[in-house]
C-alpha positions in Angstrom: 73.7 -19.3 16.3 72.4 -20.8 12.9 69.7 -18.9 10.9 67.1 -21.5 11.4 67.4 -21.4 15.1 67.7 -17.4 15.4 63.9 -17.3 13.2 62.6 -19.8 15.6 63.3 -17.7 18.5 62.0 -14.8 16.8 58.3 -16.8 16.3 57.9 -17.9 19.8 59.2 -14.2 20.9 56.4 -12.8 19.0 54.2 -15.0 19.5 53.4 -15.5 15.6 52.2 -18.6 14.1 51.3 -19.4 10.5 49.3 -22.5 11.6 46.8 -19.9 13.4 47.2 -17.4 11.0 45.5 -19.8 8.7 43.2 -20.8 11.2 41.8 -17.3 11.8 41.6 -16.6 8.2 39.5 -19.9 7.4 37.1 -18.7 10.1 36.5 -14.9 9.0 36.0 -16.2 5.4 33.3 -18.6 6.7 31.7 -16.1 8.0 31.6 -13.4 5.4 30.1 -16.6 3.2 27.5 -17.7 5.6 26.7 -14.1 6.2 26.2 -13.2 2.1 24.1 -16.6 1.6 21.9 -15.8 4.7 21.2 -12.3 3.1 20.7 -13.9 -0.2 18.0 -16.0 1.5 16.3 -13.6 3.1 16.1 -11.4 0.3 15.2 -14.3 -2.3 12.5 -15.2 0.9 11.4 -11.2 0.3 11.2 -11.9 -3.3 9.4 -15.0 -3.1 6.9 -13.8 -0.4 3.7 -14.9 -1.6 1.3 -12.1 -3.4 -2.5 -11.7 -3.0 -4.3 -12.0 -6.6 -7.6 -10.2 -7.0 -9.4 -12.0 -9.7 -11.9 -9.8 -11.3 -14.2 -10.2 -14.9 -17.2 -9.2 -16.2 -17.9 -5.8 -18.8 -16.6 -4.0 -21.3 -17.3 -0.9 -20.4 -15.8 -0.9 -16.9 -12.2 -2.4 -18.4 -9.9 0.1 -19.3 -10.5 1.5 -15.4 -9.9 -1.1 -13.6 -6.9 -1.9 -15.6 -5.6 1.9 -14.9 -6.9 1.0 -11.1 -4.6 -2.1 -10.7 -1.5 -0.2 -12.7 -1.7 2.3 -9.9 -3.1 0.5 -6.9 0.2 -2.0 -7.3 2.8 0.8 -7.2 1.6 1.4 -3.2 0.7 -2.0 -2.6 3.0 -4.7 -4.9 2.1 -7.1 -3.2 -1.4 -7.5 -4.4 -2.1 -7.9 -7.8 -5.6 -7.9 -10.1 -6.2 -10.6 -12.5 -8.1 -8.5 -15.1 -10.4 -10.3 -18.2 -13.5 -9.1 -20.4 -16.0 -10.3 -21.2 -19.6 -8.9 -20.8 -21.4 -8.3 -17.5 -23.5 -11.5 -17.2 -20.0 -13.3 -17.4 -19.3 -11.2 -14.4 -22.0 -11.4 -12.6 -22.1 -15.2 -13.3 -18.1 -15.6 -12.7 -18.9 -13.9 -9.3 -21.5 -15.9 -8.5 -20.3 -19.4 -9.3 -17.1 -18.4 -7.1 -14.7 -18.3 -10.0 -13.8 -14.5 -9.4 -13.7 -12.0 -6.5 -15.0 -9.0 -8.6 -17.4 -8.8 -11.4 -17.3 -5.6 -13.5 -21.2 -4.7 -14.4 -22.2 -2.1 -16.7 -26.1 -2.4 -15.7 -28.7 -2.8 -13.0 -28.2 -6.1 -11.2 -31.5 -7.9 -11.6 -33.5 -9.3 -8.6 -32.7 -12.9 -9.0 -28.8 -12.0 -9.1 -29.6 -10.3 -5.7 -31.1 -13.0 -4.1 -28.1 -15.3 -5.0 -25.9 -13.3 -2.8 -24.8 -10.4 -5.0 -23.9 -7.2 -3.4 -22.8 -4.3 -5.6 -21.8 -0.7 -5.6 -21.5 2.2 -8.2 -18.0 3.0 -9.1 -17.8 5.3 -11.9 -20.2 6.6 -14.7 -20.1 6.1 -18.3 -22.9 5.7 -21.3 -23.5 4.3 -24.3 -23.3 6.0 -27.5 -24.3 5.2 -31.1 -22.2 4.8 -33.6 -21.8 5.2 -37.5 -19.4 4.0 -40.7 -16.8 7.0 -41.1 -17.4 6.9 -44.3 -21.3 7.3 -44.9 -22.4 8.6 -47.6 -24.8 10.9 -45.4 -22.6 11.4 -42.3 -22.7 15.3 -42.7 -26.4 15.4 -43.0 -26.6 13.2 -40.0 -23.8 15.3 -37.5 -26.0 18.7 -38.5 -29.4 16.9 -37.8 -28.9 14.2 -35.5 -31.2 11.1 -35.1 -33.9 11.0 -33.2 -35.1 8.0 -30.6 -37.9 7.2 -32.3 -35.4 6.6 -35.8 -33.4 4.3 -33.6 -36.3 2.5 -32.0 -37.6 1.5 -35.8 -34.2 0.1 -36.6 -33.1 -1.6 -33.2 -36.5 -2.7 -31.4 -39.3 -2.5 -34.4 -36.0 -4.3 -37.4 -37.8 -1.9 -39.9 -35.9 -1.6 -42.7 -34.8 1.9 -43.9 -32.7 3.7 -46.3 -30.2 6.3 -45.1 -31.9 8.9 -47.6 -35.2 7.8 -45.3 -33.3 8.8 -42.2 -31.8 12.2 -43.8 -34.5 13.2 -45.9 -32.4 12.7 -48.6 -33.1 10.6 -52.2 -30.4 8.1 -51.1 -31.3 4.6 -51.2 -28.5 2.5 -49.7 -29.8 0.5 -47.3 -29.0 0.9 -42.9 -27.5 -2.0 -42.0 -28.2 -2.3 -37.9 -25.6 -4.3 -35.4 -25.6 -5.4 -31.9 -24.0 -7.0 -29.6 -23.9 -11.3 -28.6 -22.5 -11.3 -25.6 -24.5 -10.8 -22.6 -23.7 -7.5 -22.0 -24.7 -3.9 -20.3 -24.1 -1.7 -22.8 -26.9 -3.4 -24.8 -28.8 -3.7 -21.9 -28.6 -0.2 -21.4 -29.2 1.0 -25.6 -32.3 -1.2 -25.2 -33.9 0.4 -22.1 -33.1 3.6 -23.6 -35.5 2.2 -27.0 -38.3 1.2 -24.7 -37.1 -2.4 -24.7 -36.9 -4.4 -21.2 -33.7 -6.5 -22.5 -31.1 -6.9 -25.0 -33.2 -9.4 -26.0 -35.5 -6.9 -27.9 -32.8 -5.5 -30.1 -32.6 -6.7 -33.9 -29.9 -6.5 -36.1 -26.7 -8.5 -36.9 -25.1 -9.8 -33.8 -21.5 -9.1 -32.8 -19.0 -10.3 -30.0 -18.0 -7.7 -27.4 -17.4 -3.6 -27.6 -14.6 -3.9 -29.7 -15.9 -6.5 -31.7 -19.0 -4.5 -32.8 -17.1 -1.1 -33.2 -14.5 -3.1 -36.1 -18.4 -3.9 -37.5 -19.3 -1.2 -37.8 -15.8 0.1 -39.1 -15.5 -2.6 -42.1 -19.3 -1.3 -43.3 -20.3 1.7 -45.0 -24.0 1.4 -44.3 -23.5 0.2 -40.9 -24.9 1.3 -37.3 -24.1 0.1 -33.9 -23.3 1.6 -30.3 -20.3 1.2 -28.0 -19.2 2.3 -24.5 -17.5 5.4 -24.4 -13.7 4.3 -24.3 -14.8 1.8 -27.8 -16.3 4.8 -29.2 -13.7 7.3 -28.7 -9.6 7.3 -28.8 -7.8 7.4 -25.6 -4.9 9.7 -27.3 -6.9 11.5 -29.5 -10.4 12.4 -27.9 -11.6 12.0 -31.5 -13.8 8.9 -32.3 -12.3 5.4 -32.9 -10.6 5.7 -36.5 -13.4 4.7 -39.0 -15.7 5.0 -37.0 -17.8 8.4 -36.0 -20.6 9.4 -32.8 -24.0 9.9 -33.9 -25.7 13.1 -31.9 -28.9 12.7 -30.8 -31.6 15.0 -31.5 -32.4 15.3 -28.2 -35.3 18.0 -28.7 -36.1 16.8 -31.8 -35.9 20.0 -33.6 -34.0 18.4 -36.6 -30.9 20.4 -35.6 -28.1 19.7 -33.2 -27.1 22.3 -31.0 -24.2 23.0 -29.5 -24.8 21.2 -26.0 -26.1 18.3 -28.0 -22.6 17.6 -29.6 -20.7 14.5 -29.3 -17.8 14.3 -31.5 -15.0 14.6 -29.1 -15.1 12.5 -26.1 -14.1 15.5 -23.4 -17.8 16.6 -25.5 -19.6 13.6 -24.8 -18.6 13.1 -21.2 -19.6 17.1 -20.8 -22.6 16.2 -21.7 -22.7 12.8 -19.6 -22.0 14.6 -16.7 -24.1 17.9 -17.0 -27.5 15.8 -17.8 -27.8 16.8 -21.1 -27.0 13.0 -22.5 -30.6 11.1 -21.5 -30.2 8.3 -18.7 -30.1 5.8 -20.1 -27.9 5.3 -21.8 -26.0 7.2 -19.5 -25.5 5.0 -16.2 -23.7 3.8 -13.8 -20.6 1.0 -13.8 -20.7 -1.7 -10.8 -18.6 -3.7 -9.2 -20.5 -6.8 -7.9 -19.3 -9.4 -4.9 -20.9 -12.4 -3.9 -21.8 -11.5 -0.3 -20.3 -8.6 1.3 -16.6 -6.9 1.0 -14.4 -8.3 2.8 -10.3 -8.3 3.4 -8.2 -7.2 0.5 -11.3 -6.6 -1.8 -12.5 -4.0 0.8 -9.5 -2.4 0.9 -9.0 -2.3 -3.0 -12.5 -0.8 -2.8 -12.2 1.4 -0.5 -9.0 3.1 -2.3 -10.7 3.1 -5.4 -13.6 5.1 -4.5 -11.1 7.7 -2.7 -7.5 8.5 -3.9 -8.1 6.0 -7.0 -11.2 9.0 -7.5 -8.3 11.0 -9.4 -7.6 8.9 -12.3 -11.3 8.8 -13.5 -10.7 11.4 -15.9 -7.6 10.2 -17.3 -9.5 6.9 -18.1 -12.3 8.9 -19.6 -14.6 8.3 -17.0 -17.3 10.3 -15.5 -16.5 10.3 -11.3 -19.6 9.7 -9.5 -21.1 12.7 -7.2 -20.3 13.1 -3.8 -23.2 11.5 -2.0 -22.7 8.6 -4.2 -19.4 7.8 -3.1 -20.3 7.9 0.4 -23.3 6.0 0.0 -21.0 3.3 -1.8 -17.9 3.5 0.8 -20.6 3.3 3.9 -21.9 0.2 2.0 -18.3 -1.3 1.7 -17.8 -0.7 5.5 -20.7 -2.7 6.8 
């Protein structure tokens, strides 16, 4: 029997083909492919799943916490994510409003006629409004061992009387205050002018400046110059000292031409001690908003609803001043209806 003929034999004994061999080895491959590109596509499906975006604008002052709120908030919910810009409340409240956001961030009382447009609101954190000075003064250690009083303030913001920081110290220098404010529509200068006797920003004089940081670099740039700023624009996150160039100005609270301990501002763990123990007059300490045009609903509620509960324990961190007890429950009961 010839070779060829003996390894025929031998197949069909066995059974073996190459012809199926091949057969079963096209089909296994085409299945581990169509497998892997059906897994590809589900997770590029996963991938691509479309996100929820939160669009929120409005002040200053509320910012830097509702960017720390969104940082955290999307680590235990990625899918949603907060579109975050600046630029004063009444852009907030206006954005809000005129449908263009979800949120408005609002560092003030919403007026009656915002109410009756459909705003709905609720307190979030606390903060206040501090006023500010040049680093460099010529008179800045006169001024952090007296203070300024109200009414010293009132004569420069709300009265624009002219006045030599000598006048202010009791001093024989002559170089003249030179007063700032802000442009924008904005709470914080809401706020400094109720706290002057004022009714808007309106009432205050001086040279006006674009936004919190705007008017802080102001004030930074001139020796002779005076402004105010929320509390994260007045003071360094890293540090707790005040913005570089620029310094806090304590308030003579008492008015007995000498600051006391409980009357010092010059770090900020200082200032919001004093926020938050009463000491700092209301205004211009206050209360931050968030603003809705008719009530919370569906992922804003929910973003809310964190935020005045486990997103309570980054306040600090931010350099906020967490809102009392009965506040938050007030606000979360308002949410809810």
């Amino acid at each position: 029997m010839d070779g060829k003929h003996h390894e025929s034999k031998v197949k069909k004994a066995s059974g073996f083909s190459w012809r199926g061999l091949r057969t079963i080895v096209f089909i296994l491959t085409a299945i581990i492919f169509f497998t892997g590109l059906t897994g590809c596509n589900s997770k590029d499906e996963k991938e691509k799943a479309p996100k929820v975006t939160i669009r929120v604008s409005g002040a200053w002052a509320l910012y830097p916490m509702m960017v720390k709120w969104a940082e955290e908030y999307s680590k235990i919910n990625p899918k949603i994510r907060l579109d975050i810009s600046a630029g004063g409340a009444g852009k907030g409240v206006a954005d809000t409003l005129s449908n263009l956001v979800d949120i408005g961030m609002v560092s003030r009382d919403l007026k009656p006629e915002e109410i009756k447009q459909g705003a709905v609101f609720i307190p979030v954190v606390k903060d206040a409004v501090f006023p500010t000075l040049n680093a460099d003064n010529p008179e800045l250690k006169r001024i952090m061992e007296k203070g300024i009083k109200r009414q010293t303030f009132i004569d420069l913001w709300i009265k624009g009387r002219e006045m030599s920081w000598g006048e202010i110290t009791g001093s024989s220098k002559r170089d003249m205050v030179q007063v700032y404010t802000r442009s924008d529509s904005c709470g914080a200068a809401e706020t400094w002018a109720q706290y002057l006797g004022g009714k808007s920003q309106e009432d205050l004089k001086g040279i006006a400046v674009y936004s919190d940081p705007g008017l802080a670099d102001a004030v930074r740039k001139d020796i002779n110059g005076i402004g105010y700023n929320n509390l994260n624009y007045a003071f360094d996150s890293k540090t707790g000292l005040p913005v570089k160039g620029l310094m806090v100005i304590p308030i003579d609270i008492n008015e007995d031409g000498k600051i006391e301990s409980k009357e010092e501002i010059d770090t900020r763990q200082k200032a919001m001690n004093a926020v938050a123990s009463g000491v700092y007059p209301s205004p211009p300490a206050r209360a931050l908003h968030i603003v809705t045009k008719g009530h919370f609903k569906d992922e804003v509620k929910t973003f809310l609803e964190w935020a005045l509960t486990d997103g309570q324990k980054f306040v600090d961190e931010a350099g906020y001043i967490k809102l009392s007890e009965n506040q938050i429950k007030e606000a979360i009961d308002k949410i809810k209806r």
